[in-house]
KEKOL-155503 format. One record per residue (C-alpha): residue number from 1; x, y, z. Coordinates in Angstrom, 1 decimal. Each point is the difference from the previous one (the first is absolute). Last residue first. Layout:
# residues N
REC     n        u        v        w
REC   NUM        X        Y        Z
...
***
This chain:
# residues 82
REC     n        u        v        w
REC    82     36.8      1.0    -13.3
REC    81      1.2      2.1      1.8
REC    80      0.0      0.0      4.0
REC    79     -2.0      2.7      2.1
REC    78      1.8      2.5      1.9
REC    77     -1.2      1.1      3.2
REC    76      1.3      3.9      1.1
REC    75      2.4      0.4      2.9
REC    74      0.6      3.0      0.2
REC    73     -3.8      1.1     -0.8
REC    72     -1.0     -2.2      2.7
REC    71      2.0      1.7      2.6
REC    70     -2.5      3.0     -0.1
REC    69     -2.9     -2.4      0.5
REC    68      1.5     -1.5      2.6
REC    67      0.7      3.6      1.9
REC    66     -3.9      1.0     -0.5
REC    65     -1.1     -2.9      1.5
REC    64      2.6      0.6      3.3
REC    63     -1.1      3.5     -0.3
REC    62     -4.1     -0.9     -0.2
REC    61      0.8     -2.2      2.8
REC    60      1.7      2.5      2.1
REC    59     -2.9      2.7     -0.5
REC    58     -2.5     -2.2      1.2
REC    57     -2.4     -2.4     -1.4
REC    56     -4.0     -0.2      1.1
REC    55     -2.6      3.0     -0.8
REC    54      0.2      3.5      1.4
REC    53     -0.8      2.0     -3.0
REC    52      3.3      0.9     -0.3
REC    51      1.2     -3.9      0.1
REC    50     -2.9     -0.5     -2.9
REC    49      1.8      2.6     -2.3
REC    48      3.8     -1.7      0.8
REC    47     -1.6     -3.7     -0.8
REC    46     -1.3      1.8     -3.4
REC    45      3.2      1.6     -0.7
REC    44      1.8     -3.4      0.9
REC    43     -2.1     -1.7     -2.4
REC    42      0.4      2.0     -3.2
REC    41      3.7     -0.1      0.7
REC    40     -0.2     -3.4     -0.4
REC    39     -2.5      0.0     -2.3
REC    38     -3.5     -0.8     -0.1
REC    37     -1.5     -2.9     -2.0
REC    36     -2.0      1.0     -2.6
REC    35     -3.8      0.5      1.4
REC    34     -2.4     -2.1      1.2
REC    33      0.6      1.2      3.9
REC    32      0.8      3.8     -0.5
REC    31     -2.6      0.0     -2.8
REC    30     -2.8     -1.0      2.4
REC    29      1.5      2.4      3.0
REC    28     -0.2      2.6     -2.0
REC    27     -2.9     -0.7     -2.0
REC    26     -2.2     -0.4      3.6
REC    25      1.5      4.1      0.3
REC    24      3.1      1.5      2.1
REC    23     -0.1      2.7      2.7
REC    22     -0.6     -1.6      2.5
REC    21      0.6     -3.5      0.6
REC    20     -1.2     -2.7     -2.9
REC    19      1.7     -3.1      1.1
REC    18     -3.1     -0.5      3.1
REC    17     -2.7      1.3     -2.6
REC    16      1.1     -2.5     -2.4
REC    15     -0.2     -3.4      2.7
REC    14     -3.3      1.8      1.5
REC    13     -1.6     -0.2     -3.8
REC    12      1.5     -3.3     -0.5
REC    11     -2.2     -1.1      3.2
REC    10     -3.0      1.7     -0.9
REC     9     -0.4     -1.1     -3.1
REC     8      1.1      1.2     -3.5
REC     7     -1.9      1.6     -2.9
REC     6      1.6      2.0     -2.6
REC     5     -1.0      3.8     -1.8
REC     4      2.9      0.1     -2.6
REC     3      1.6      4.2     -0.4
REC     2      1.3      1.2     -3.1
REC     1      2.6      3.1      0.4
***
């Protein structure tokens, strides 16, 4: 893989380190950020990783998040035709 040598400050570099945790590289974080948008399920995973690691939603949430999601897909949005 091709790496890119950049320069940031002190301030940006204490934003990246913060996102980084263990376990995952400055490109993690960068690509996580910039990237395509996550998906739903993307998202819960992710929210589901960071509750294990000790970090902010609990279990409940992630269920209730979970359970719209699951609805969505009976009651899918329909766009008009044209």
């Amino acid at each position: 893989m091709a790496v890119k040598t950049i320069t940031i400050d002190i301030e940006a570099y204490g934003l990246l380190a913060r996102r980084k945790g263990d376990g995952r590289s400055f490109s993690d974080v960068i690509k996580e950020h910039f990237g395509r948008p996550l998906t739903a399920g993307e998202l819960t995973a992710r929210m589901r990783r960071d509750r294990e690691a000790g970090r902010r939603m609990s279990d409940d949430a992630l269920d209730a998040i979970d359970g719209v999601i699951r609805a969505r897909t009976d009651d899918l949005v329909r766009y008009p035709s044209l």
